[in-house]
C-alpha positions in Angstrom: 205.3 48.9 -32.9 207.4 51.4 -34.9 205.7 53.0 -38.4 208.5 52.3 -41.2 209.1 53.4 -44.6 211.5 52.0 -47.0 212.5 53.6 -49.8 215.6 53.9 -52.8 218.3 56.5 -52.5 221.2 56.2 -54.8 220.6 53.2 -57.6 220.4 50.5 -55.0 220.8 51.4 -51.2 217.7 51.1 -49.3 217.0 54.0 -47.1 215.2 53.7 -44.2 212.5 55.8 -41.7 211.7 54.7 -38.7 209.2 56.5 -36.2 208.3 55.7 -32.2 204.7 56.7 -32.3 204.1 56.6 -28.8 207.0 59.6 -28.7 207.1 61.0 -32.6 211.3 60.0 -32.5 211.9 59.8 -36.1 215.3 57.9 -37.2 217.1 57.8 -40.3 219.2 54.5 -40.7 222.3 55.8 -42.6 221.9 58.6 -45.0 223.4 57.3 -48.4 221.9 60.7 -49.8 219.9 63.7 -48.2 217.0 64.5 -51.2 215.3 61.3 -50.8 215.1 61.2 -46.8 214.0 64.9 -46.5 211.2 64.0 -49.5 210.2 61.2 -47.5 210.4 63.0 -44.0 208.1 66.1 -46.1 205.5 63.5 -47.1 205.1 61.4 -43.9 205.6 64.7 -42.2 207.9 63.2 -39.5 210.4 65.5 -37.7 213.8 63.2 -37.7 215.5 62.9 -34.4 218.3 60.6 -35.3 220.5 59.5 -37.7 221.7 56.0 -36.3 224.8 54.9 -39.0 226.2 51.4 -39.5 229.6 51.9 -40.9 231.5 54.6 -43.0 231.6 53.9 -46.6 230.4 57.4 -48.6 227.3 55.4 -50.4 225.8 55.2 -46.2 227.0 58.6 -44.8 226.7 61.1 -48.1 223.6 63.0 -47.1 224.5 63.0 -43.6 225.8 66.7 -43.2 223.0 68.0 -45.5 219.9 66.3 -43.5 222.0 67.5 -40.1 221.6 70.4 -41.1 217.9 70.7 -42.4 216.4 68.5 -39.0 218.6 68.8 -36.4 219.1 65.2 -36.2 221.6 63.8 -33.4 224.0 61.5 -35.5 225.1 58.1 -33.9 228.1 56.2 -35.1 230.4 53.8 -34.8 233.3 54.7 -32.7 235.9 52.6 -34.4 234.9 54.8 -37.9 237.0 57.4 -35.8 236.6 61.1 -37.9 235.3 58.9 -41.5 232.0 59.8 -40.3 230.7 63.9 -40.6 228.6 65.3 -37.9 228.9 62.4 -35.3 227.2 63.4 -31.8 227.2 60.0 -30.5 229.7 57.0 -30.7 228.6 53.4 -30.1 230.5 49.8 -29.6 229.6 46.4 -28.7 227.0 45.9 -26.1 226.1 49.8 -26.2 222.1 50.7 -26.2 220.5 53.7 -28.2 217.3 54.8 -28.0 215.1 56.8 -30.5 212.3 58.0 -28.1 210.7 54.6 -25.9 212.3 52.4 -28.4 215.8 50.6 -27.8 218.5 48.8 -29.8 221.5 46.9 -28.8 224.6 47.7 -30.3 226.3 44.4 -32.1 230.0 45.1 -34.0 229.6 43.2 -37.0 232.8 43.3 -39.1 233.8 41.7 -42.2 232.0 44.2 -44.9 234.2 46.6 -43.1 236.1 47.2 -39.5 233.9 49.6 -38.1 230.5 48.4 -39.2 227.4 47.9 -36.5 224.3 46.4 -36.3 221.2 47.6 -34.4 219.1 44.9 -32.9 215.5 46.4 -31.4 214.7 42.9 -29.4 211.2 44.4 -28.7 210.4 45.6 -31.6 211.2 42.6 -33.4 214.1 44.2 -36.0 217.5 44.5 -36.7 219.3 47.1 -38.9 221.9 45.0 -41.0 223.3 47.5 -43.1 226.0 45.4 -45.6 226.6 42.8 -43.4 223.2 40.6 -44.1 221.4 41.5 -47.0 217.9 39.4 -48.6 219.3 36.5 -49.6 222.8 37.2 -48.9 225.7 38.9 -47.3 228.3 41.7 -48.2 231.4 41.3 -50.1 234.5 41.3 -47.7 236.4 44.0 -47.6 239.0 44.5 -44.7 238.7 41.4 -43.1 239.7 37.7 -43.4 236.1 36.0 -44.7 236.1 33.9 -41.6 235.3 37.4 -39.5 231.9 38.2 -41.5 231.1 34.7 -41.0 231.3 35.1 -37.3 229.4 38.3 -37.3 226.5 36.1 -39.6 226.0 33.7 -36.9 225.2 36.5 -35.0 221.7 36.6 -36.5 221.8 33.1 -36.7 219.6 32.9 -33.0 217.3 35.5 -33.6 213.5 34.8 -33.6 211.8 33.8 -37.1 209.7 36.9 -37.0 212.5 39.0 -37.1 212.6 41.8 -40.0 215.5 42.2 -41.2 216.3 45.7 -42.8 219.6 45.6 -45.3 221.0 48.3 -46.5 221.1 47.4 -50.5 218.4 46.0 -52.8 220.7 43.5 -54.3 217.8 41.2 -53.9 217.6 39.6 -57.9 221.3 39.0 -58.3 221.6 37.6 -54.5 218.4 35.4 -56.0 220.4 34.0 -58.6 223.3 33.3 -57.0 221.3 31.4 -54.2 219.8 29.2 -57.0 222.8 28.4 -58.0 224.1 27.0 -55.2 221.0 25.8 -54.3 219.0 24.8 -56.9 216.5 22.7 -55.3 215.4 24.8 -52.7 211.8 25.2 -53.3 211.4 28.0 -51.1 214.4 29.8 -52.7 213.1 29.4 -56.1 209.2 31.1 -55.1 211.0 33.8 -52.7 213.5 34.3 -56.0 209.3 34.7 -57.9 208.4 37.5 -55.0 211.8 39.4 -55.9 211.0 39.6 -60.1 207.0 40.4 -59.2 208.5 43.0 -56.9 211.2 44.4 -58.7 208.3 44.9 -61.8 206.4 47.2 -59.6 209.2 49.4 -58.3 209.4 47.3 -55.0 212.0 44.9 -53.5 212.2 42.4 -50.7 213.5 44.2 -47.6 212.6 43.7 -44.9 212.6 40.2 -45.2 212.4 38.0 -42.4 214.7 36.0 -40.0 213.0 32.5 -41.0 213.2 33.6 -44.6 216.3 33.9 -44.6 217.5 30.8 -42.8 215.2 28.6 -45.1 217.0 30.8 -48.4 219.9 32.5 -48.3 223.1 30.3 -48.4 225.4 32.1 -46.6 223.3 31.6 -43.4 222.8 27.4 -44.2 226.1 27.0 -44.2 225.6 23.7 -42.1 224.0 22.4 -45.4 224.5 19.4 -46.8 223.7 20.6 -49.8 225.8 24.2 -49.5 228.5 21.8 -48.5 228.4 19.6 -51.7 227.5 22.7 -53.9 231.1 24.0 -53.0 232.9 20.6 -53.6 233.1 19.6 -49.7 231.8 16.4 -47.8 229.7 16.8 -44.7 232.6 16.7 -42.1 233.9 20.1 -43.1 233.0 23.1 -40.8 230.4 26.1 -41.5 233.0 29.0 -41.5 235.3 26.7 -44.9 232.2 26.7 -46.4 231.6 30.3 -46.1 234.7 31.1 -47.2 234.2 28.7 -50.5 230.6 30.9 -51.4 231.7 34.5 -50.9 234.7 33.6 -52.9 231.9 32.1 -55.8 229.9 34.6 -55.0 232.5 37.0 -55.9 233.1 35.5 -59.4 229.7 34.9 -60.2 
């Protein structure tokens, strides 16, 4: 299994290290600023080999060309971000693999957040890089899309095994919590994962990774099939998944 390390860059992105010990292949997942990944890189005293991005907004690729520069790193990237992206070696699209040392991901294009944005699923290794498409406890605000396309790319995770971690790219964890209980107020399992969250969050932690069967018992925008995320949004039971999507981003939005 890969050695990971989660830690804050920014005010709220979640930056990510992970390392193939069998090969010492070091990836960063995005780079939303350099000092924080080169202090982390300085006290595992890993030597990153890749920089594997998830879409182009400036708060994921800021400390690309500065970390470049200081490891070496090979950058991988979406190819429908075209030139958004500094320093790109590598382009990826649907169905593509990538490999940091023995381990490998498949490439998923996820849109909705954004056009461009990927997803990288390591089957074996049990995890999946999410970056603003699926977050703990919720999902990312739409932004070039109709909603009905992130809701498409969210049933993409919909199959994946219960031990699944899934890595976000945001620690938007408390107000996602909220906003769950809200639609969802009698979700017991909501309301103690919502607990974790404030312990966390008083200790300088938060809760990413999470996993795929937490998030299918918790966060709304996956239980869309819901009675009860149906009726919390003014529908009856007849009305399909992807309307009911729509109807909690859009609350979700306001909230």
């Amino acid at each position: 299994m890969p050695e990971i390390r989660t830690f804050l860059c920014r005010s709220d992105n979640v930056g990510v290290l992970m390392r193939d010990p069998a090969t010492g292949a070091c990836a960063a997942i995005d780079v939303p600023e350099a000092a924080p990944v080169l202090a982390m890189l300085k006290e595992t005293g890993w030597h990153l080999t890749d920089i594997l991005v998830t879409h182009r907004h400036g708060d994921h690729i800021e400390g690309i060309p500065e970390v470049k520069r200081a490891t070496g790193a090979r950058v991988t990237a979406p190819a429908k971000a075209g030139a958004a992206i500094p320093d790109v070696d590598v382009t990826v699209s649907e169905g593509d693999t990538v490999r940091v040392g023995d381990l490998s991901a498949e490439v998923w294009e996820t849109p909705g957040h954004c056009a461009d944005h990927v997803t990288y699923w390591f089957a074996d290794s049990g995890i999946v890089f999410s970056g603003d498409t699926l977050f703990t406890l919720g999902c990312g605000r739409v932004m070039e899309s109709p909603p009905e396309i992130l809701w498409r790319s969210l049933e993409r995770f919909l199959p994946l095994p219960d031990a699944t971690r899934v890595f976000s790219g945001h620690d938007y964890v408390l107000s996602n919590a909220r906003f769950a209980a809200a639609a969802e107020p009698g979700n017991a399992d909501l309301l103690q994962r919502m607990r974790e969250a404030e312990e966390l969050k008083s200790t300088g932690g938060f809760l990413v990774p999470s996993t795929m069967a937490e998030e299918r018992a918790t966060n709304p925008f996956l239980r869309c099939n819901l009675p009860a995320l149906k009726s919390a949004v003014g529908f009856g039971e007849d009305i399909d998944p992807a309307t009911v999507f729509v109807a909690l981003r859009d609350w979700k939005n306001r909230f």
